[in-house]
C-alpha positions as a Markdown table, in Angstrom:
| # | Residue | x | y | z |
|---|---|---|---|---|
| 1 | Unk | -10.7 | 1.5 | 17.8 |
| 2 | Unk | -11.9 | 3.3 | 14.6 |
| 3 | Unk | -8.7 | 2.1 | 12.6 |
| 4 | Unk | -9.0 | -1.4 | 13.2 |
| 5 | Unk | -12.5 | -3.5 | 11.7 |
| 6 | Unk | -15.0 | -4.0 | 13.0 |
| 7 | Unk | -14.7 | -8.0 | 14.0 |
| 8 | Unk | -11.6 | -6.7 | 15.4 |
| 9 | Unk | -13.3 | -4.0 | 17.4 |
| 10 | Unk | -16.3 | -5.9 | 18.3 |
| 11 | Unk | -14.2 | -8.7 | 20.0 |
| 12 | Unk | -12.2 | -6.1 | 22.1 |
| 13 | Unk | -15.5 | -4.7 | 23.2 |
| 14 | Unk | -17.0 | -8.0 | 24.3 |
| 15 | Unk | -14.0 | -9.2 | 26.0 |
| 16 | Unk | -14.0 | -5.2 | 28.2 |
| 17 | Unk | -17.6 | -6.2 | 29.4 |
| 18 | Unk | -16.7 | -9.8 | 29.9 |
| 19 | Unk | -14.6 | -8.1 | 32.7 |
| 20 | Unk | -17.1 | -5.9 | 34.1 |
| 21 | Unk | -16.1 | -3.0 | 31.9 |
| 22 | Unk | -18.9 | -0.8 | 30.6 |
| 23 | Unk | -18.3 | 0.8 | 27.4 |
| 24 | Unk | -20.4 | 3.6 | 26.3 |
| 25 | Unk | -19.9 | 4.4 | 22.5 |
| 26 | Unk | -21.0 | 7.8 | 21.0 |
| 27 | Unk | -21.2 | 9.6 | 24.3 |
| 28 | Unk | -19.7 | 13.2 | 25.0 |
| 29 | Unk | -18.3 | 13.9 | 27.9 |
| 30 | Unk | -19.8 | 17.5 | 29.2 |
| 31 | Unk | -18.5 | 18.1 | 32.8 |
| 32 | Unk | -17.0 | 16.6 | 36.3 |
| 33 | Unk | -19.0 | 17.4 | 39.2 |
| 34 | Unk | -18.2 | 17.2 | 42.6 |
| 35 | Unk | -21.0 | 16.8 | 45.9 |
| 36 | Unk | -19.2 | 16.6 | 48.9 |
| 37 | Unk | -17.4 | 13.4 | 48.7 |
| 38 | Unk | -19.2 | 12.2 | 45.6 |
| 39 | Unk | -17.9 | 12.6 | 42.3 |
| 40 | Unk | -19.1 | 12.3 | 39.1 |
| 41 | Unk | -19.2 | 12.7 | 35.6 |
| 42 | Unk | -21.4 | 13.9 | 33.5 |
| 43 | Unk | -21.8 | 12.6 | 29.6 |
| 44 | Unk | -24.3 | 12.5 | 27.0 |
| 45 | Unk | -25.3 | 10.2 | 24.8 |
| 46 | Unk | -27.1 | 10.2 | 21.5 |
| 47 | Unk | -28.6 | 13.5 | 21.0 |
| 48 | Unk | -32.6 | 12.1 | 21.9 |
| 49 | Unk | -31.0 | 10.7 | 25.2 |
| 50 | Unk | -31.1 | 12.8 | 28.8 |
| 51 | Unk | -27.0 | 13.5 | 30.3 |
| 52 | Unk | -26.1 | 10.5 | 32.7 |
| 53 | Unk | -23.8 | 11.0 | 35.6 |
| 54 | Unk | -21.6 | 8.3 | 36.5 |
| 55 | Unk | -19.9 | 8.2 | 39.8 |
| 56 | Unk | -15.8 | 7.8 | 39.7 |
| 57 | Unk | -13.1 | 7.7 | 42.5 |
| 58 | Unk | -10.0 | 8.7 | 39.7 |
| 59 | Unk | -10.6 | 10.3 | 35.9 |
| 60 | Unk | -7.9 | 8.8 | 33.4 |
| 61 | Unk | -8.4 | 11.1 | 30.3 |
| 62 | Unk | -7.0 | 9.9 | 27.2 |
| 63 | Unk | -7.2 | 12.1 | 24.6 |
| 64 | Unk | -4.2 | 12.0 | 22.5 |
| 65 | Unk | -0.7 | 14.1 | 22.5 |
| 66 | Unk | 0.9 | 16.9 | 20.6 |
| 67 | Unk | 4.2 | 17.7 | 19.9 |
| 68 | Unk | 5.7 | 20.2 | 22.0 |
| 69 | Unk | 7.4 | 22.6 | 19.6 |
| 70 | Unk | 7.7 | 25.5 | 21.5 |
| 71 | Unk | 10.9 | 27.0 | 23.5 |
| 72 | Unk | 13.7 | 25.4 | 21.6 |
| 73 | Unk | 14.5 | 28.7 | 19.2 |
| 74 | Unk | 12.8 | 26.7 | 16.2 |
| 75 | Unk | 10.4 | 30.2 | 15.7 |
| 76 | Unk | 14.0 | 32.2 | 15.9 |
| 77 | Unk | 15.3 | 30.2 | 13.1 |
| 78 | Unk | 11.9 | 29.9 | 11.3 |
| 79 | Unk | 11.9 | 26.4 | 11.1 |
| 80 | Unk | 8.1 | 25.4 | 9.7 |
| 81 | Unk | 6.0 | 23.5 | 11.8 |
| 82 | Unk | 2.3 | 22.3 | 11.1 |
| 83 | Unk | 1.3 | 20.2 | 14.0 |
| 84 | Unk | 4.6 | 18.6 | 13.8 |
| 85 | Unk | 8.3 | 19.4 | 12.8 |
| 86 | Unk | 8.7 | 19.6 | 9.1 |
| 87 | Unk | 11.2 | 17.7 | 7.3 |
| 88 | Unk | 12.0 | 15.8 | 4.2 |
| 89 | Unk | 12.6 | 12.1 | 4.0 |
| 90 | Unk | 16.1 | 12.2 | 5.3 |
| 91 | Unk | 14.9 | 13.8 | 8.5 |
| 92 | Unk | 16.4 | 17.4 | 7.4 |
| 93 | Unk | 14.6 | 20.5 | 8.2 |
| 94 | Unk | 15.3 | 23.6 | 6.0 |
| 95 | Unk | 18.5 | 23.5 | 7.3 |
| 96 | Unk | 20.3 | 20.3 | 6.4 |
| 97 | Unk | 22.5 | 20.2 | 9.7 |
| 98 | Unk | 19.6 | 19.7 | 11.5 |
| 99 | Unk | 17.1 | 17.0 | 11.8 |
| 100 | Unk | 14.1 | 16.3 | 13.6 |
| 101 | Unk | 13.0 | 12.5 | 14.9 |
| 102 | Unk | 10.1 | 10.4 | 16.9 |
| 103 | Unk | 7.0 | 12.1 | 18.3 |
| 104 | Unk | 8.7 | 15.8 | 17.4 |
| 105 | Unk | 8.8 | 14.8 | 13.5 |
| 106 | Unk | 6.0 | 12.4 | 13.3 |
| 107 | Unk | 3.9 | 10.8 | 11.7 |
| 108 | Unk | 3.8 | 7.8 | 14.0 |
| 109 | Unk | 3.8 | 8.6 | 17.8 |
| 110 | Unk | 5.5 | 5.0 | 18.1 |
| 111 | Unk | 8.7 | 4.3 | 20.4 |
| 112 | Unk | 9.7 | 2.1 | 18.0 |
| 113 | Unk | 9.0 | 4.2 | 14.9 |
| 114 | Unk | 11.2 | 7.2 | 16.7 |
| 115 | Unk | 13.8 | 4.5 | 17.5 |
| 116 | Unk | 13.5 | 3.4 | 13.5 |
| 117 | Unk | 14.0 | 7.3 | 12.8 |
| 118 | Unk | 16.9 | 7.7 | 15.4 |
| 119 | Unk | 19.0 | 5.6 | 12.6 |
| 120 | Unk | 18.1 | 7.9 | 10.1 |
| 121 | Unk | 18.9 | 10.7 | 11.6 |
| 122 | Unk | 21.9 | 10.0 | 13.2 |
| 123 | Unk | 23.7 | 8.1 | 10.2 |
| 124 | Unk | 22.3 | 10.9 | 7.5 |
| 125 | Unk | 24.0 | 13.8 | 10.0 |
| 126 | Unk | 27.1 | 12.0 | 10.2 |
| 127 | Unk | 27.4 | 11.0 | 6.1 |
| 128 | Unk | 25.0 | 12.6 | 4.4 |
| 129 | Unk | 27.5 | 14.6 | 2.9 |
| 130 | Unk | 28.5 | 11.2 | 1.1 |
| 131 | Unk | 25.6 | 9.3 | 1.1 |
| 132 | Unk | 21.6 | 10.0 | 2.4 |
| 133 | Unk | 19.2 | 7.8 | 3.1 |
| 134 | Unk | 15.2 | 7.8 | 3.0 |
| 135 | Unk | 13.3 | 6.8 | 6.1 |
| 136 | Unk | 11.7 | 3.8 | 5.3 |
| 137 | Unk | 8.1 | 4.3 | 6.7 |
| 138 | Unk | 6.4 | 1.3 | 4.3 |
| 139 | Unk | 5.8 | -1.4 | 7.0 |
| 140 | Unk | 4.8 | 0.2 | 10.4 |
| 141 | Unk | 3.9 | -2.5 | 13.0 |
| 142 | Unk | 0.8 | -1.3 | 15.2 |
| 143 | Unk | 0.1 | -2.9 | 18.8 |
| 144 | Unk | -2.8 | -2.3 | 21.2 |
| 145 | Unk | -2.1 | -3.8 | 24.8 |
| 146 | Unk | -5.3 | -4.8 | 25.4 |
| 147 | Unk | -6.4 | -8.4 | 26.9 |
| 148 | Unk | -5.8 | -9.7 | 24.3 |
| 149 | Unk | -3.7 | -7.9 | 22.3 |
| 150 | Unk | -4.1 | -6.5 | 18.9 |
| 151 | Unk | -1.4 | -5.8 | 16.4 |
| 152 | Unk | -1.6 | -5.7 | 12.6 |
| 153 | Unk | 0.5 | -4.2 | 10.1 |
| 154 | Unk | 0.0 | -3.7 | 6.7 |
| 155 | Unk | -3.7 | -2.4 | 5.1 |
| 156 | Unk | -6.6 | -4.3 | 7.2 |
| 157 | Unk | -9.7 | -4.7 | 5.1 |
| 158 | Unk | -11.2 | -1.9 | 6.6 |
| 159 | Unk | -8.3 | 0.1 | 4.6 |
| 160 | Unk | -8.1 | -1.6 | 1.5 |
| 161 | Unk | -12.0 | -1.4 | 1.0 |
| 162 | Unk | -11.2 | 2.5 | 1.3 |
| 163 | Unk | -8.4 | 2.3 | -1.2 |
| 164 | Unk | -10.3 | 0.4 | -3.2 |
| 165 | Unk | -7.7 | -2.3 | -3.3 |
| 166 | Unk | -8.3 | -5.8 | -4.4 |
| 167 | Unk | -7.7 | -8.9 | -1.7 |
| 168 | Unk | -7.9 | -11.8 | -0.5 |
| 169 | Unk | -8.4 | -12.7 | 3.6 |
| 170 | Unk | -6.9 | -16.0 | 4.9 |
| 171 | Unk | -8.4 | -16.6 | 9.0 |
| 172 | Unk | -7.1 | -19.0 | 11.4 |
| 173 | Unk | -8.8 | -19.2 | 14.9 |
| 174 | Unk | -6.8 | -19.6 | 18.3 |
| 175 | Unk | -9.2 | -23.0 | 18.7 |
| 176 | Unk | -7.0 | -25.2 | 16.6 |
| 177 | Unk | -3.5 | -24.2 | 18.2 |
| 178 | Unk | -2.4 | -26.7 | 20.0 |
| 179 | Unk | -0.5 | -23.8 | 22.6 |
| 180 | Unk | -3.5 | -21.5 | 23.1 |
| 181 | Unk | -5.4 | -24.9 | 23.9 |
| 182 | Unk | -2.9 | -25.8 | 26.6 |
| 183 | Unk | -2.8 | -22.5 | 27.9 |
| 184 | Unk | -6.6 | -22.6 | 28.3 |
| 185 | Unk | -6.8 | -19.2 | 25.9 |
| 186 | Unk | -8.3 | -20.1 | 22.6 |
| 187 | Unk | -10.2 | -17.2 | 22.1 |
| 188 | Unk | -8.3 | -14.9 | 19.2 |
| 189 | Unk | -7.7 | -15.0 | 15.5 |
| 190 | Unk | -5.0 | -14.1 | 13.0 |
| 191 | Unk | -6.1 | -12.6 | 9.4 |
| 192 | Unk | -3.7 | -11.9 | 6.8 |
| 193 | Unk | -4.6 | -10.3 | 3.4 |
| 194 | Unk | -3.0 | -11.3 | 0.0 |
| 195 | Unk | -2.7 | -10.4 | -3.2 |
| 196 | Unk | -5.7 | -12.3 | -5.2 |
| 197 | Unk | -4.4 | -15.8 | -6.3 |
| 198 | Unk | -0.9 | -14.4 | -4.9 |
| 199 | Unk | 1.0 | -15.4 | -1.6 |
| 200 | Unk | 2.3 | -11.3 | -1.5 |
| 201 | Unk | 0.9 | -10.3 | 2.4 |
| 202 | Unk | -0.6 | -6.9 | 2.1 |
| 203 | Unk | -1.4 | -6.7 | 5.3 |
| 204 | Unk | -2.0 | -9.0 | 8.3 |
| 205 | Unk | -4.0 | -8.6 | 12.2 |
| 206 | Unk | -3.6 | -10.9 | 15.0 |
| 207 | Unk | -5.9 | -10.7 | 18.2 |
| 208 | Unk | -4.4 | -13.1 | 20.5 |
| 209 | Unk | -2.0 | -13.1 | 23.6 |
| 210 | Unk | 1.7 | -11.7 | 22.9 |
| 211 | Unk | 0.4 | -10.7 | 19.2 |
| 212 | Unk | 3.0 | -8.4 | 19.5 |
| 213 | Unk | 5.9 | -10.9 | 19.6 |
| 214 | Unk | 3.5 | -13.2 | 16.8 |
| 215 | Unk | 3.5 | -10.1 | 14.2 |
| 216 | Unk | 7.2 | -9.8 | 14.1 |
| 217 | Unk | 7.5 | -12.4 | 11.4 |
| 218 | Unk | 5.0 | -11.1 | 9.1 |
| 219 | Unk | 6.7 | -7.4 | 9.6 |
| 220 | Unk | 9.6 | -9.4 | 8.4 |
| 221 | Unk | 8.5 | -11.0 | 5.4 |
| 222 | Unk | 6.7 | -7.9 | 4.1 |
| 223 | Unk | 9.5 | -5.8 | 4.9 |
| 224 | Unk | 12.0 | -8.3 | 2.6 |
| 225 | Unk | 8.7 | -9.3 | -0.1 |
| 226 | Unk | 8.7 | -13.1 | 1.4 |
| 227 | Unk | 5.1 | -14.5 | 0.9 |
| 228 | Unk | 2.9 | -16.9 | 3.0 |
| 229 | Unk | 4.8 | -19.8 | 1.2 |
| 230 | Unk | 7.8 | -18.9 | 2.5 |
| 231 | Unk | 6.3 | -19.1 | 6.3 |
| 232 | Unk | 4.7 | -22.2 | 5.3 |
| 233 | Unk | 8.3 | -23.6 | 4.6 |
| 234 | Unk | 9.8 | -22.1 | 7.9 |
| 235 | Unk | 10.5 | -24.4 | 11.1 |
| 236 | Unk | 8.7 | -23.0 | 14.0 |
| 237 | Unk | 9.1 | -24.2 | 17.9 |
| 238 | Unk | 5.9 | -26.5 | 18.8 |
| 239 | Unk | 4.3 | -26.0 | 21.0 |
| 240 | Unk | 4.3 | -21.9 | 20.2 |
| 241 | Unk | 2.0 | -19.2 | 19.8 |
| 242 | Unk | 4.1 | -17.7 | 16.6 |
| 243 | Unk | 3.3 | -21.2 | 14.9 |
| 244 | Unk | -0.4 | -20.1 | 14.4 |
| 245 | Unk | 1.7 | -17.7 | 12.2 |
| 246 | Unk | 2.7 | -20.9 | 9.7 |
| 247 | Unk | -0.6 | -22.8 | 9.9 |
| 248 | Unk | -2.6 | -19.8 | 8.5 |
| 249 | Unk | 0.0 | -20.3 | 5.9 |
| 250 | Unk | -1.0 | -23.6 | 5.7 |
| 251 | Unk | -4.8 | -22.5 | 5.5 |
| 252 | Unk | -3.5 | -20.3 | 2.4 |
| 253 | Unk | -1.8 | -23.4 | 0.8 |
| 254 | Unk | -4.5 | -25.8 | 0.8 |
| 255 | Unk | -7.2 | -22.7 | -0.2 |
| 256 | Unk | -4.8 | -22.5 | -3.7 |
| 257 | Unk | -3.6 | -26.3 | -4.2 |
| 258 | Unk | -3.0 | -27.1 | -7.8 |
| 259 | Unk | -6.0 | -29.2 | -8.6 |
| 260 | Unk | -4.6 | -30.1 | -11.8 |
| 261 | Unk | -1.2 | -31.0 | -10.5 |
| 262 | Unk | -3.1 | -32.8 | -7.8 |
| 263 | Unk | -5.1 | -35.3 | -10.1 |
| 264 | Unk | -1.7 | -35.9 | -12.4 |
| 265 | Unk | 0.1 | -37.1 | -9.0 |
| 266 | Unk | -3.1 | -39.1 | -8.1 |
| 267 | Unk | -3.2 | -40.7 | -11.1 |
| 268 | Unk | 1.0 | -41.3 | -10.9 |
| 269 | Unk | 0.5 | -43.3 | -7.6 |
| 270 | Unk | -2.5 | -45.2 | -8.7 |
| 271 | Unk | -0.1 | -46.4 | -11.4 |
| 272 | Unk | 3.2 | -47.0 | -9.1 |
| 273 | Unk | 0.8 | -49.0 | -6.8 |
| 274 | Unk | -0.3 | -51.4 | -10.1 |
């Protein structure tokens, strides 16, 4: 998981081995061999170590995908292609009556992302003569379906480190909801970064079960600028996972309370109580 950070990465790991998976890190595969009945493969590990064989029944090989851009005539009308269709941010290729969307177009290789660039495509080829529109690509919601899930959109730190962009990280653990203590799974977290001194969500990650349903409401507010505050002040359903959402707002809150305000009111009460 080289996007995500490390905490984040670490945790999946632990909870693969806490099932019995083994998970070899910075080992090349080399070659599949096969003795009689027995098959295995062959990888290598750092470059001091000897090649280990590992006995399999079935090989899953995940190794990514790449568009298919071959055989539909885009050479014949020399349409450019670099790894992907090219197009502008209307979805257009060179020629503006046609329009390339979802794993074809990139960047994302996301059903929903192609389903977000469906719209655009379909509403720019029947009005674009009016009116165009820009795909929107600013907030992108990521989900891995492992056990527990991870999803995050937004910068993680990881990304704003690189970018060398300023933030602060508010945490809330999965051991003080009051669902995910009922349900018996309390191990998770939710981290969402702000702008310094600012409820402005640059980014958040949830590890937790059905983090894909919990991160809806943060694409939400980042989509339409609604800060932490604005989650705080939201009803949600109790008991409910997505309210783990609203008391790291809370956790936010209390981390900036007005300390001055604070004392003025302390000192208005002492006075209404005489």
């Amino acid at each position: 998981m080289p996007r995500e950070d490390d905490d984040v990465a670490d945790f999946v790991q632990k909870r693969l081995e806490a099932d019995g998976v083994t998970v070899l890190l910075g080992h090349t595969s080399l070659r599949c061999e096969k003795r009689g009945d027995r098959k295995t493969l062959v990888v290598q590990g750092p470059p001091d170590s000897a090649p280990r064989s590992i006995p399999f029944d079935a090989l899953l090989v995940a190794v990514g995908r790449t568009a298919r851009l071959e055989g539909y005539g885009l050479e014949t009308l020399g349409i450019p292609t670099h790894r992907t269709i090219d197009t502008n941010v209307y979805l257009e290729t060179i020629y503006p009556n046609i329009f390339a969307a979802g794993d074809a177009a990139g960047p994302y290789q996301f059903t929903h992302s192609a389903g977000h660039q469906a719209w655009y495509a379909a509403v720019n080829a029947l009005f674009g003569t009016i009116k165009r529109f820009a795909v929107d690509f600013s907030v992108i919601p990521w989900v891995t379906f492992v056990d527990p899930e991870v999803a995050r959109v937004g910068i993680n730190e990881r990304e704003a480190r690189k970018q060398g962009i300023a933030y602060e990280v508010t945490r809330y653990s999965l051991t003080e909801l009051d669902r995910a203590i009922t349900e018996g799974t309390t191990e998770g977290f939710l981290k969402v970064l702000t702008v310094p001194g600012k409820d402005r969500i640059l980014g958040a990650t949830i590890v937790s079960p059905h983090a894909g349903e919990m991160l809806a409401e943060f694409v939400l507010a980042m989509k339409h600028g609604l800060g932490l505050s604005k989650i705080l002040g939201t009803i949600h359903a109790y008991p409910s996972w997505v309210e783990a959402n609203k008391n790291l707002a809370g956790q936010w809150k209390l981390a900036h309370a007005p300390e001055r305000l604070l004392a003025w009111v302390e000192r208005y009460h002492q006075w209404m109580r005489g």
